[in-house]
N, C-alpha and C positions, 0 to 999 in steps of 0.2 A: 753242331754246326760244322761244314766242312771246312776245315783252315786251308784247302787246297783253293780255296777260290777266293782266300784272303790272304796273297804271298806278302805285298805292301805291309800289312798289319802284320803277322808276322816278325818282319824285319824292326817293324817300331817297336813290338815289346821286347828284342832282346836288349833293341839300343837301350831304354829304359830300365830293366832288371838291370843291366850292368853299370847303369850308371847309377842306380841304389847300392847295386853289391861293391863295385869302386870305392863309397864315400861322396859322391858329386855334392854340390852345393846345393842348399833347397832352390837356388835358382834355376840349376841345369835339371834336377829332377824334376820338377814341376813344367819345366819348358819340355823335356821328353816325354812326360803325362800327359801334356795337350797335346802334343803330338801323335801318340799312339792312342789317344781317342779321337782326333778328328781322322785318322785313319781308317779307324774300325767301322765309324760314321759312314764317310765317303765308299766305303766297302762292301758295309752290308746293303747301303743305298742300291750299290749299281746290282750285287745281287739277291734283291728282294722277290724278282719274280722264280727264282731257284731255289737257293740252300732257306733262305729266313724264311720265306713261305713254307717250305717244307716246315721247318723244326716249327714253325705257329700251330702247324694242324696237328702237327705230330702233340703237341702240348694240348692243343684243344682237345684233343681227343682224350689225353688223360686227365684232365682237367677232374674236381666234383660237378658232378650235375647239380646241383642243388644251388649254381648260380654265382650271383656277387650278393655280396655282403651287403648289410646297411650301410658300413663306415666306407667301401669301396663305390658304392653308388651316387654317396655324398663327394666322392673325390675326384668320379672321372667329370658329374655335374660339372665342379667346379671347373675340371680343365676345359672341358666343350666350352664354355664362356670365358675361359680368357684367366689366367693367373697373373693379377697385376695384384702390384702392393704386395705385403705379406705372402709369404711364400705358404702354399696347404701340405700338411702332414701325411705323408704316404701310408695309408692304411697296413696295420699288423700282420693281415692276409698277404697282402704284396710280397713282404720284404720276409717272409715265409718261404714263399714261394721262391723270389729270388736265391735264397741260403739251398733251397734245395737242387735246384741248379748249379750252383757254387758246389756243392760237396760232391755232386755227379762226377765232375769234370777236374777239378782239383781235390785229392784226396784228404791234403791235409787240411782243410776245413771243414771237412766230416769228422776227422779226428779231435780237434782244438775247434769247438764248437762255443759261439758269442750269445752270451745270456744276455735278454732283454732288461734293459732298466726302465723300459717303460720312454716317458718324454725328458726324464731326470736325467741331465748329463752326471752322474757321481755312481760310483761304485761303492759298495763295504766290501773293502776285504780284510784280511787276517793274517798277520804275521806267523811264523812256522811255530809249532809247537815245542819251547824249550824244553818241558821236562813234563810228564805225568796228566797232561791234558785238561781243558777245562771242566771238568766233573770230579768235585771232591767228596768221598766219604766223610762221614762223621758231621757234626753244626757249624752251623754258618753264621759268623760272628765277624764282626770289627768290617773292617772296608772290604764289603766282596770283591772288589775291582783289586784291590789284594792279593784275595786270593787266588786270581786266574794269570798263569804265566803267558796264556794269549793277548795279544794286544789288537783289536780289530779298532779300522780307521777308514774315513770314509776317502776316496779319491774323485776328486773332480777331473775328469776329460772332455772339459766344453773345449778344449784348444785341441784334440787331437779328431782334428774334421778331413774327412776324405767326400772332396767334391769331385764327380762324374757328370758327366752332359751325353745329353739324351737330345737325340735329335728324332721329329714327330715328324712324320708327312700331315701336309696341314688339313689333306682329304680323309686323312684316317677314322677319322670318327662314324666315316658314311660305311665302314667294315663295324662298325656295333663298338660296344666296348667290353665285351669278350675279345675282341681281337687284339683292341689296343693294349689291354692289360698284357697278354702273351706279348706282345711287341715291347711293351716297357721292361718286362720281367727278362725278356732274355739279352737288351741293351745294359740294365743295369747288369745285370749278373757278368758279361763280359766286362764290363767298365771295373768295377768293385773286386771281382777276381784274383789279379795279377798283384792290384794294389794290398791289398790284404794279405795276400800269400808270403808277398817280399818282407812287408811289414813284422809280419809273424816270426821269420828266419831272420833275417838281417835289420829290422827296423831299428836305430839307433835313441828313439825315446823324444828326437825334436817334431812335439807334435803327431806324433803317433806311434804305434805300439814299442813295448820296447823286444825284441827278437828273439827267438833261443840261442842262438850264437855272440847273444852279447854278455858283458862281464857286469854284474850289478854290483860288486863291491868296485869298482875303480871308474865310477861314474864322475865327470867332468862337469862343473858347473862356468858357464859362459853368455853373458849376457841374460841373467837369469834365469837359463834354461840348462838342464842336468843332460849330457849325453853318454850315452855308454860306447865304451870302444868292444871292439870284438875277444873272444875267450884266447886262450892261451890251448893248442892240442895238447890233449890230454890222454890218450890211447895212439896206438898202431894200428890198423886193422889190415895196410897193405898186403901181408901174407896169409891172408883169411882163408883158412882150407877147410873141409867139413870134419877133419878128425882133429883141428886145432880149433874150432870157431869155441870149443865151450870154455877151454882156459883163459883166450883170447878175451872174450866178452866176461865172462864172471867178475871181473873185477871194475869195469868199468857198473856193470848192473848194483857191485859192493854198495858203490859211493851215489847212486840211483836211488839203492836202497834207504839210505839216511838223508833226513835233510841237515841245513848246514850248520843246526846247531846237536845233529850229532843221534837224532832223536830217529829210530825207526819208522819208515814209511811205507805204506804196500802199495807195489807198483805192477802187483799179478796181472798180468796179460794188458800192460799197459804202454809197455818199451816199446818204442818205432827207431830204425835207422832211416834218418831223413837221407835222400840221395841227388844228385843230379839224374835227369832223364839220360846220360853218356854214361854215366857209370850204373844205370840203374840194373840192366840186364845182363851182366857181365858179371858184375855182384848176385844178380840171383842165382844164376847158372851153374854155381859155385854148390847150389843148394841143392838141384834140382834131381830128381829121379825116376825111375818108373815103375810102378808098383805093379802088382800083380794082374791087376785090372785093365792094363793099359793106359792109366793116366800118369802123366808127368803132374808131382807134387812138390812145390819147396817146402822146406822144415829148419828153420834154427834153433838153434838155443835157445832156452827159458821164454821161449814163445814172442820172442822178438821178430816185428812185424818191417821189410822192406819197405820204404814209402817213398814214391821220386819227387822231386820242386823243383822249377826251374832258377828259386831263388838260393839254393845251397850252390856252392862253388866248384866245379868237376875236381876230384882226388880228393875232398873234404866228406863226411859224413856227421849227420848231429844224429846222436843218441840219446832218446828224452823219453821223460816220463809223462803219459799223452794228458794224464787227470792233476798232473803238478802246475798248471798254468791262467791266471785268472784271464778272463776272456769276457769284455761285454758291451753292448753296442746300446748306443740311446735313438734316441730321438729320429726319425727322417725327413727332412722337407723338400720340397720341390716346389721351385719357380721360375718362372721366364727369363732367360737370357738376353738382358738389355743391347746388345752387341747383334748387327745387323749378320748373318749368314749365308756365307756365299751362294749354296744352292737356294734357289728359290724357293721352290716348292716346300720346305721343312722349316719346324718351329724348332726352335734351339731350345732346350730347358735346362736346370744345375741341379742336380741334386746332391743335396749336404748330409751325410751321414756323419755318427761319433761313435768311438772305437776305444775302449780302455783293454789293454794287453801286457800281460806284465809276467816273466814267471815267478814260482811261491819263491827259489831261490839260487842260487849258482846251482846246486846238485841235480837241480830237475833236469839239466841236459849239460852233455859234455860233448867238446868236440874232437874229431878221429881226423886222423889220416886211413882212407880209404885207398890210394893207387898211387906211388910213385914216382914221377919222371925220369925215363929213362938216363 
């Protein structure tokens, strides 16, 4: 989508990202979320006969031929008549498609990639490996739970829901429902985006994910809810040269290497330096060269991969390990928005997604100084 013909929206998502990466209250976050989606709304409305048209067909076109689904044909049914009462479940296909638009466009969701749990809001996951792993040589005797130093447990994240609004032209349905799916898939995917992205880096755990830049031992419990404050820097990287980058990094990759009870972990061709988009190319260019062939190549260290967010903080960099992070999304529904809509023409809808995000432990990422103030 051309962000040149969405200056307005724009402007709403930095207010937004900053007022996550700040610390805001859930009330000013959530009040700049409605904001930066009735934005995006009113935006792509005015140009629908331009950019969103374009990117419909451009997706139509790569679309499978082979159609909608059973469970998608059962769902746009329901929307053409009307989604009153209970909200209907966004078919598996959908929210597919939406993810792969999501990684297109934001890298590091292609990287930290959200495993289905199906309609179950709960996760299993598993505490880090203390010593010798769960597979023992030799009989298996007395309490196996015993004898496994892993401790798997399940987690509930019915409370960490990320709601987006989708706004429908109310004629849209006389476009097929090939078309309206592209229309939904690329509404959601902008709505869900931003909010994920931030979550992922900075989310502080009230209600949604908890971030790579936060500190899980010095987690805060407040009105029954546990928050994490952010990491303490842990590396330099401001004078990052290409004949210092491997000393420089080697040891941040040490404590990468281990998790936090000390246990070796392989993290081969798995290390990203998360960036701001301001420092992104500044930092690579650092790297960059010309090979014989006439192509400019960047190369680091131990195959650490550049990656920019608009939600890391310009002169900060996180340094993580990409397969150290549990990551997984349940359920999705979609219903009518009771609340009357300024434009006429378009039907308001909510859609309620859930998100459990956690990483395996402090080691999985560290955070750097990247650039220094003069």
């Amino acid at each position: 989508m051309d962000y040149t013909k969405l200056p307005n929206y724009k402007v709403a998502v930095e207010k937004y990202t900053n007022a996550v990466k700040e610390g805001a209250d859930e009330a000013a976050q959530s009040k700049a979320f409605d904001k930066m989606m009735n934005t995006l709304g009113a935006e792509m409305m005015e140009n629908m006969s331009a950019s969103t048209s374009d990117k419909i067909n451009e997706l139509m076109a790569s679309r499978p031929t082979n159609g909608l689904s059973e469970s998608e044909t059962k769902f746009f049914n329901a929307i053409s008549s009307g989604v009153t009462g209970a909200d209907v479940t966004l078919p598996l296909e959908i929210m597919n498609q939406v993810f792969t638009e999501l990684e297109q466009a934001h890298p590091l969701l292609n990287i930290i990639k959200f495993q289905s749990s199906g309609l179950k809001m709960k996760a299993i996951i598993a505490d880090s490996l203390a010593s010798g792993g769960v597979a023992k040589w030799g009989e298996i005797f007395g309490d196996i739970k015993g004898q496994l130093s892993q401790t798997f447990k399940e987690v509930d994240f019915s409370q960490s829901k990320l709601t987006a609004f989708l706004a429908i032209p109310k004629d849209a349905l006389e476009n097929g429902y090939d078309w309206l799916k592209t229309f939904i898939v690329i509404q959601m995917s902008e709505a869900m985006a931003l909010a994920l992205e931030t979550a992922l880096v900075v989310g502080d755990g009230d209600n949604q994910p908890i971030g790579l830049m936060k500190d899980l031992e010095k987690g805060s419990v407040s009105n029954g809810k546990t928050t994490y404050p952010d990491k303490a820097v842990e590396g330099d990287l401001s004078d990052l040269k290409p004949d210092t980058a491997a000393t420089k990094i080697a040891p941040l990759m040490q404590k990468l290497a281990k998790n936090a009870k000390g246990v070796s972990v392989n993290i081969s061709g798995q290390v990203k330096l998360l960036v701001n988009p301001d420092d992104y190319y500044g930092t690579l260019a650092k790297f960059m060269y010309l090979t014989q062939n006439g192509q400019w190549v960047a190369v680091l260290p131990f195959g650490v991969e550049i990656v920019q967010s608009v939600a890391v903080p310009t002169g900060k960099a996180v340094i993580f390990a990409a397969n150290r992070y549990w990551a997984y999304m349940g359920g999705t529904k979609m219903g009518e928005f009771d609340q009357t809509l300024a434009i006429e023409d378009l039907q308001l809808y909510t859609v309620k997604s859930f998100y459990y995000g956690k990483a395996y432990d402090n080691n999985t990422a560290k955070l750097v100084t990247l650039t220094t103030t003069p």
